[in-house]
N, C-alpha and C positions, 0 to 999 in steps of 0.2 A: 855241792850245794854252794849256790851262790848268793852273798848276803848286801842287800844294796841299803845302801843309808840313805834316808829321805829328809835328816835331819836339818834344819835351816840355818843356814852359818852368817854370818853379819856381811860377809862379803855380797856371798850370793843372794843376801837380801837387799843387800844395796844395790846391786846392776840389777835388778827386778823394780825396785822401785823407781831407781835412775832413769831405766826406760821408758817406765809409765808417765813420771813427768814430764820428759822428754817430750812424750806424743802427746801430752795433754798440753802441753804449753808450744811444743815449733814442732807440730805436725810434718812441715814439708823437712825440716830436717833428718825425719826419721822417713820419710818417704826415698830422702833421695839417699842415706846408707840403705835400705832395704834395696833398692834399684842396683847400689853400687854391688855390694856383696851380689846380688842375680848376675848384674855384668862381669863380674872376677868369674865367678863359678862356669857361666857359659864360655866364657877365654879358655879357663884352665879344659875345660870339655873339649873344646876346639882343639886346642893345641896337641890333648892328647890324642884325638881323631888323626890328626897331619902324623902325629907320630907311628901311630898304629900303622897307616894310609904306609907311609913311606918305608918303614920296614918291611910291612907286606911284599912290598915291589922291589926290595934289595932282595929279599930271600927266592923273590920270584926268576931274579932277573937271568938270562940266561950268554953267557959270553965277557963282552964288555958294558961295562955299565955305560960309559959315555956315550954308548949309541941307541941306549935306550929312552925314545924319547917323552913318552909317559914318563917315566920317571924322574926325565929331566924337569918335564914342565911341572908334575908337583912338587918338585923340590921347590921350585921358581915362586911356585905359589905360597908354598909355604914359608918360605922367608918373605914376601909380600906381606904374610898374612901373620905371621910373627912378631914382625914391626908395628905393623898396623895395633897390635894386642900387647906389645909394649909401652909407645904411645899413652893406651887408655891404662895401664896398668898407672902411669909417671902421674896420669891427670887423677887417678882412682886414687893415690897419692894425698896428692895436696886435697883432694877433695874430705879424704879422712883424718887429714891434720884438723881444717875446719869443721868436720862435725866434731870431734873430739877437745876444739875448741869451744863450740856449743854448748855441749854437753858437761863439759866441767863447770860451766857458769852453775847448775841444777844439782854440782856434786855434795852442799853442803847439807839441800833440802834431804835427799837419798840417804845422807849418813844420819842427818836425827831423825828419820823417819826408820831407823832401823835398829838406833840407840833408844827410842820409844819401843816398838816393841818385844828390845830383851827387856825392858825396864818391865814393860807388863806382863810376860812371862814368868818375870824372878818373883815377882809379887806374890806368891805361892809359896814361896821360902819363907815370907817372913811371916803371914797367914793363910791357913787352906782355905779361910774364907775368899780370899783373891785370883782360886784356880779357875780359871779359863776354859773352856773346852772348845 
């Protein structure tokens, strides 16, 4: 049996709220982390593809490998295409310092927007008239 906590912690209600202002208030900022994260992800996909790709054809290869020319040209590629995905990783970089610059301008509204409602949760403590549901 496995028991999962649903329970809402002030952290996690802060980057819940962080984000919503985020998009409520610099739309394209959160358009272009969204873009960013899809571009890492297809990288990291890529990269594992070339990896899978080129083992395939070491294990395949039959003699000397240097004469195998498949195998040479995707290596070739793959280091082409490696750089190329380091590159956007260096730019996906500085691109996440800047949203994360963004986004800390918004970080004080996300903390009293979170210190509000444990304040209205605890209200219950001090009268059952103030339980929430």
């Amino acid at each position: 049996v496995t028991v999962i906590n649903f329970t809402v912690t002030f952290e996690g209600l802060g980057e819940q709220l962080l984000t919503l202002v985020v998009e409520s208030e610099l739309p394209e900022v959160m358009r272009r982390k969204t873009e960013l994260m899809m571009q890492l992800d297809k990288d990291k996909k890529t990269l594992q593809g070339l990896e899978d790709e080129i083992l395939r054809l070491l294990s395949e290869s039959q003699g000397n490998i240097l004469d195998d020319e498949v195998l040479i040209s995707t290596l070739q590629q793959s280091k082409v295409t490696a750089k190329e995905i380091e590159e956007r990783v260096a730019d996906a970089e500085v691109t996440k310092i800047e949203i994360e610059a963004a986004c800390n301008k918004y970080l004080s509204v996300s903390e009293r927007g979170s210190i509000l409602y444990f304040v209205v949760a605890d209200l219950a403590n001090i009268d059952p008239m103030y339980q929430f549901s």
